[in-house]
N, C-alpha and C positions, 0 to 999 in steps of 0.2 A: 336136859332137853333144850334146843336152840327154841326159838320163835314158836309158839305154837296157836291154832283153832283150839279154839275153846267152845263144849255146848252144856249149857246152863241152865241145872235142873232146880225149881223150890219147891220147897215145903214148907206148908205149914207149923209151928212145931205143938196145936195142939189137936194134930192128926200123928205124931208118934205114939208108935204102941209097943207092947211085948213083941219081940219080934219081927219087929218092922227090918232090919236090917235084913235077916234070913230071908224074908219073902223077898225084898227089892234084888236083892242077889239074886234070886230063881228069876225073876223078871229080864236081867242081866242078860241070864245065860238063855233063856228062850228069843230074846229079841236079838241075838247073835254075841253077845260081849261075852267071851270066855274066861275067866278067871286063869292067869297064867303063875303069879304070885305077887308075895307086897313088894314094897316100892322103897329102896336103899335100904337101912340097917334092917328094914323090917322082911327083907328076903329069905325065905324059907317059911315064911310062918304062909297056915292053911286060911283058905276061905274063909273057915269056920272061926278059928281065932281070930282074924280082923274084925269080921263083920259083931263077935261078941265083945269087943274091944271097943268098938264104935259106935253100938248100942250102949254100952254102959257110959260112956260121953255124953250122948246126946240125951238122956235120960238125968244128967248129973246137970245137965246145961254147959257143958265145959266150952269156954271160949280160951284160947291160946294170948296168955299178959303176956307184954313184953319181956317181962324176965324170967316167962317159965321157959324149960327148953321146951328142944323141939320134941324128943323123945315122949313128952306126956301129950302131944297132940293128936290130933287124927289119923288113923295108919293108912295110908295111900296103898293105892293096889293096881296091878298091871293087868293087862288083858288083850287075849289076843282078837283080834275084827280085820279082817281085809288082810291087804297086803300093807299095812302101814308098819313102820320098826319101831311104833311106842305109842301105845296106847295107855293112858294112866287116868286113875279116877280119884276123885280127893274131896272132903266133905270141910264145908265152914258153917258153923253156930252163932245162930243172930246174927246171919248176912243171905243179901245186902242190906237185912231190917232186920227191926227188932220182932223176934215174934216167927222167923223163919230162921230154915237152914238150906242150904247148896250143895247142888252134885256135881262137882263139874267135872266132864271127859274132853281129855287136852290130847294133842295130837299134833307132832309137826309141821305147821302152818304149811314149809314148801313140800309136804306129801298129799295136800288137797287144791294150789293156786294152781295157777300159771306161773311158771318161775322168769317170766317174762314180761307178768304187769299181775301184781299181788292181788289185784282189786277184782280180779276175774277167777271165780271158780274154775277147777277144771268138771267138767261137764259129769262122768262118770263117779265119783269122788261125792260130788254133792247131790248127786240122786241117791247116792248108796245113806249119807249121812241124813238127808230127809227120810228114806224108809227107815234106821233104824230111830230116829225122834219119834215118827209116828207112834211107831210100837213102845218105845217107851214111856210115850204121853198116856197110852191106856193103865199103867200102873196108877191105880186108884186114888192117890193121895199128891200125883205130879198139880201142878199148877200152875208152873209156868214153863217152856223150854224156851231159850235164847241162846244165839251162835254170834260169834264175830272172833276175832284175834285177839291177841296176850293183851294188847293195853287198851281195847274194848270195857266200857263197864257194862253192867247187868243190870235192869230196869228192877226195883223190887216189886212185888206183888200189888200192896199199897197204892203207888205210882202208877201201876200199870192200871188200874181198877179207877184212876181219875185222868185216864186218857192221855199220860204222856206214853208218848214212842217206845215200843220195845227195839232192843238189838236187833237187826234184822239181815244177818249177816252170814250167811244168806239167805235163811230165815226162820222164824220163829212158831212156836204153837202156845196161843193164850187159850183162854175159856171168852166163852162169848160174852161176858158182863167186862171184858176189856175191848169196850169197841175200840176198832179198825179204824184208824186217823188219816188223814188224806197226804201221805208223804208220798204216794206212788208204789208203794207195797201192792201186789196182787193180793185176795183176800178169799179162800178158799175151806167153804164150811165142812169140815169133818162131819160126818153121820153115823160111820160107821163105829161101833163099839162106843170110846166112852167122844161123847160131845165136843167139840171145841173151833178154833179158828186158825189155820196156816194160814200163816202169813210170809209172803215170799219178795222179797228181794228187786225178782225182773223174771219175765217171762221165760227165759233161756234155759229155768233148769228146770232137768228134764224131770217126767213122771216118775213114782215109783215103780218098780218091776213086778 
């Protein structure tokens, strides 16, 4: 995959449970993300085999050393959303802290900008990526979502809980004990379902549908 959007899901890790993986997958697939199959050698294998693959990981604590390959890490998985040509999801253990783990869904940076000034959303693109955040901020155990590009970092939970800046690119959903800092971010209370705070960007992009 060239250049891509990245949106950045944590957890806590001592909210994993039996079957944590099985239910975040049906959350997936209700909040629009369709499971298409895994991602390089791991193509062909089901749903169900990733997701017990990735369970028994995160359960073991496994973080990927230097010198292990790749093969014993986390199985990455495709999915189909939109009209995009690569939708991929991929999970990191004790990142970006100790204590959490990461969902992160990447996506070809020039299939959501302007391919004429990177720094502008295209309008359609990032209403459609704010609705499917919303809905997947109501999966009971999310904490934090944050969006920006490939060499964007991700605020950890920690951090964001003593008021530094989340990613906001072009924007993000905390829990309200991460207050709202004064960068120019618009700051829009969720009420609906599970509690929190959008945080957005700049006025321009548009509602959800």
């Amino acid at each position: 995959m060239p250049a891509y959007f990245e949106m950045s899901l944590q957890f806590l890790r001592k909210d994993l449970y039996p079957g944590f993986m099985t239910d975040f997958d049906a959350h997936l697939e209700e909040a629009g993300l369709a499971f298409f199959d895994g991602f390089w050698e791991d193509r062909g294998l089901s749903q169900k085999e990733i997701a017990a693959w990735n369970q028994k990981k995160l359960e073991k604590d496994f973080c990927l050393g230097p010198t292990t390959h790749r093969s014993r890490d986390y199985k990455q998985t495709l999915y189909r959303f939109g009209d995009y040509s690569e939708v991929r999801g991929f999970w990191m253990n004790q990142y970006p802290d100790k204590g959490l783990f990461n969902c992160s869904i990447i996506i070809p940076e020039s299939e959501v900008v302007d391919e004429g000034n990177y720094t502008i959303f295209l309008p359609e693109q990032a209403g459609q990526l704010r609705e499917l955040a919303e809905k997947l901020w109501q999966f009971p155990a999310v904490k934090a979502i944050q969006t920006g590009m490939e060499e964007d970092g991700h605020i950890s939970l920690r951090e964001l809980r003593k008021g530094v800046p989340a990613c906001v690119c072009p924007f993000a959903i905390v829990e309200r004990d991460c207050h709202p800092y004064d960068d120019g971010s618009r700051v829009i209370e969720l009420t609906r379902g599970k509690p929190g705070l959008l945080l957005l960007e700049n006025d321009d992009l548009p509602p959800c549908q």
